[in-house]
N, C-alpha and C positions, 0 to 999 in steps of 0.2 A: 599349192602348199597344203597338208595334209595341218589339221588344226583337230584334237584329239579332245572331247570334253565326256568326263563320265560321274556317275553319280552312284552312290554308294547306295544302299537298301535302307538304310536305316541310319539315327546316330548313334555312336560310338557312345555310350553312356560312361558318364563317369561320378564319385560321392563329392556332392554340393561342399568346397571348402577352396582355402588359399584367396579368402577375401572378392570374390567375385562380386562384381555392382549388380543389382538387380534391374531388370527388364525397367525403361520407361528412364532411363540415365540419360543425360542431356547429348556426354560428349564421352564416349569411353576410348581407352587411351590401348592405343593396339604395340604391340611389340614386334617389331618384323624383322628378321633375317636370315640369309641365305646359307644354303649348308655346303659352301666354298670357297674359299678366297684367295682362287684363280684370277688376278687383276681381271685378265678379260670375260669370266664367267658368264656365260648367258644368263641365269638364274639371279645373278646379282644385278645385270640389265633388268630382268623381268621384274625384277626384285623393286627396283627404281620407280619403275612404270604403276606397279600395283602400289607401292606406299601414298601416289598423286592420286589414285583413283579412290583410295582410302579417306585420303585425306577429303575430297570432294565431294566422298560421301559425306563426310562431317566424322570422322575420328581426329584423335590427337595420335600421331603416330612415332614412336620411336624406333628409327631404322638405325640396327648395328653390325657392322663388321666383324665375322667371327677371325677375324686377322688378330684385332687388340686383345683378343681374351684366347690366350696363349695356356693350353693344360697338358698335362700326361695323360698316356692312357690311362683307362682309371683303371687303378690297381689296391686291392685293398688292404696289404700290407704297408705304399705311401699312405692310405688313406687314416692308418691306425698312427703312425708315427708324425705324419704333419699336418693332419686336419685336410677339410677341401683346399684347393690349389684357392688365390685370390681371386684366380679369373672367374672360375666357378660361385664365389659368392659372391663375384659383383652383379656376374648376369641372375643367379639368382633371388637377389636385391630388386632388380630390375623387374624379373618376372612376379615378384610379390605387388610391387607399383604399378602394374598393368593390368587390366580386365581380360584381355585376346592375345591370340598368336597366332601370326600370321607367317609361313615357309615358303619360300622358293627351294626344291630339292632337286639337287642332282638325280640323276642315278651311275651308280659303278657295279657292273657285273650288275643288273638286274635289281637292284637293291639300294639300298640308304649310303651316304658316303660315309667312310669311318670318324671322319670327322663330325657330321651333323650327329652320328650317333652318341659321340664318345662324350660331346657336347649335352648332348639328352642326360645320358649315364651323371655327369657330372652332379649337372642342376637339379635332380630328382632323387639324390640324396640327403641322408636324413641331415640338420645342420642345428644343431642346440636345441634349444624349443621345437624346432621347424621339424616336423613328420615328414618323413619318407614322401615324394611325390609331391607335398602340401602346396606349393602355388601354383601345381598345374590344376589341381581336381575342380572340376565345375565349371573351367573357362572354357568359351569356345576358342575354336581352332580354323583357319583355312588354309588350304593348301595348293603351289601353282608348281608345275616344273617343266623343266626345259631341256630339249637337247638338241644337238645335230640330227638324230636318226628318225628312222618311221614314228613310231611311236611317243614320242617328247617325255621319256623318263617314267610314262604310264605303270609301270611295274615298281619302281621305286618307292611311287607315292603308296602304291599297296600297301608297302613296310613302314611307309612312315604313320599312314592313319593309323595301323593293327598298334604300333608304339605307342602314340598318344592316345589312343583309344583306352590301352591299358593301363597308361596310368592315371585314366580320370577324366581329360578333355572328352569336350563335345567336339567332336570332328564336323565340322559342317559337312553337307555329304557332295556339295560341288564342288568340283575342280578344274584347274585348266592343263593340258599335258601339251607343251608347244612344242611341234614339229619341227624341223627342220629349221633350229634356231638362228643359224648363221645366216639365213635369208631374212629372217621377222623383224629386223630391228633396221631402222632410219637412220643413217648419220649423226640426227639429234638425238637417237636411243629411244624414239619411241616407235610402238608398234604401227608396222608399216599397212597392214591392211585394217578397215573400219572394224570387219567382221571379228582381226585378235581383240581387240579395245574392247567391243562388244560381249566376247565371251570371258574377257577378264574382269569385265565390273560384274558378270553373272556367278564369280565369286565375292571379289569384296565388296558390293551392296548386302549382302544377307547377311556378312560377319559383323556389317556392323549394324545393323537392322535387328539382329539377333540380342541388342541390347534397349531395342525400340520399341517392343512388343508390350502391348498397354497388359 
C-alpha cells in the first residue's frame, strides 16, 4: 500500500487574531472535521482515528459532522436579505472557542469538495463585530486526506492549505495523503498497518505541540 506523506516549504503565514492561546497552554482545544458526510467516507474514518491520536497527545478535541450544519451555497444576495445561515454561526461560534483545526479532505476532480469549501466561504464571513476571516487568523491548522486512488487526495490538500493559508491560518507543513483507503482501515476503524498510525501522529503531535512551545 502506497502511504503518501509530504511537506510543505514553509508556513502559510497568517495576522495573529480570532483569540488564539499562546504557546506553553496546558490543553488547547482542536476543532476537527471532515469535508464529507458520505456515511461511509474514508476521511471521516480517518477523521476518527486522528481525533484519538489528538486526543493522546493531550488536546481537548471537538469532532463534528458537517451533516448537522446544513447551509446554501453562499450566495450574497441570501447573505444581504437573511444574515449567515444558523449553521454557519454555529460552527463559527465554535471556531472562535477553539485554538486549532484540524481537516480530513476529500478530494473531487483534483481539488477541495464543494462542500468543505462552501463550508470555509460560510464561516470566514464578516458577522457583527466579527471581521472578515476573524477566528481563523493566527490559529494553526493540520491536515490529513484520504482516498481510494494512488495518491490519497495529495492534490486536494494543495487547495485546502493555499485556502487557509489565505485566510490567516498557520498550516502546519505535515501531512498525511492515505492511499488506497478501502484497504487501510480494520473492521474496528483503525489503521491497519503500525507504519499509517506512525505517519498520522507525525501530524497531529506538532498541532498540538504547536501550542507547547516555551
Amino acid at each position: 500500500m502506497l502511504l503518501r506523506q509530504s511537506r510543505s516549504n514553509s508556513f502559510l503565514e497568517g495576522t495573529a487574531s480570532g483569540r488564539p492561546k499562546p504557546p506553553g497552554m496546558a490543553k488547547p482545544k482542536i476543532l476537527a472535521f471532515a469535508g464529507s458526510i458520505r456515511k461511509g467516507s474514508f476521511n471521516k474514518q480517518l477523521l476518527k482515528v486522528a481525533v484519538e491520536s489528538l486526543r493522546q497527545a493531550g488536546a481537548e478535541v471537538s469532532e463534528v459532522d458537517l451533516a448537522d450544519y446544513d447551509m446554501p451555497i453562499l450566495n450574497q444576495d441570501y447573505e444581504a436579505a437573511h444574515g449567515l445561515p444558523p449553521a454557519a454561526i454555529a460552527l463559527q461560534d465554535l471556531l472562535f472557542e477553539h485554538d486549532g483545526l484540524f481537516l480530513a479532505c476529500p478530494e473531487y476532480n483534483s481539488s477541495i469538495t464543494p462542500l468543505l469549501k462552501n463550508t470555509l466561504d460560510w464561516i470566514s464571513r464578516p458577522n457583527g463585530e466579527r471581521a472578515s476571516t476573524a477566528g481563523f487568523r493566527g490559529k494553526p491548522a493540520a491536515l490529513v486526506g484520504a482516498s481510494g486512488g494512488a495518491l490519497g487526495g495529495l492534490r486536494g490538500l494543495r487547495h485546502v492549505r493555499e485556502i487557509l493559508g489565505n485566510i490567516g491560518m498557520l498550516v502546519l507543513p505535515g501531512q498525511l495523503a492515505l492511499s488506497k483507503a478501502h484497504e487501510a482501515f480494520t473492521p474496528e476503524g483503525e489503521l491497519a498497518e503500525p507504519a499509517q498510525q506512525k505517519s498520522l501522529e507525525s501530524v497531529t503531535k506538532p498541532l498540538v505541540e504547536f501550542f507547547n512551545r516555551g
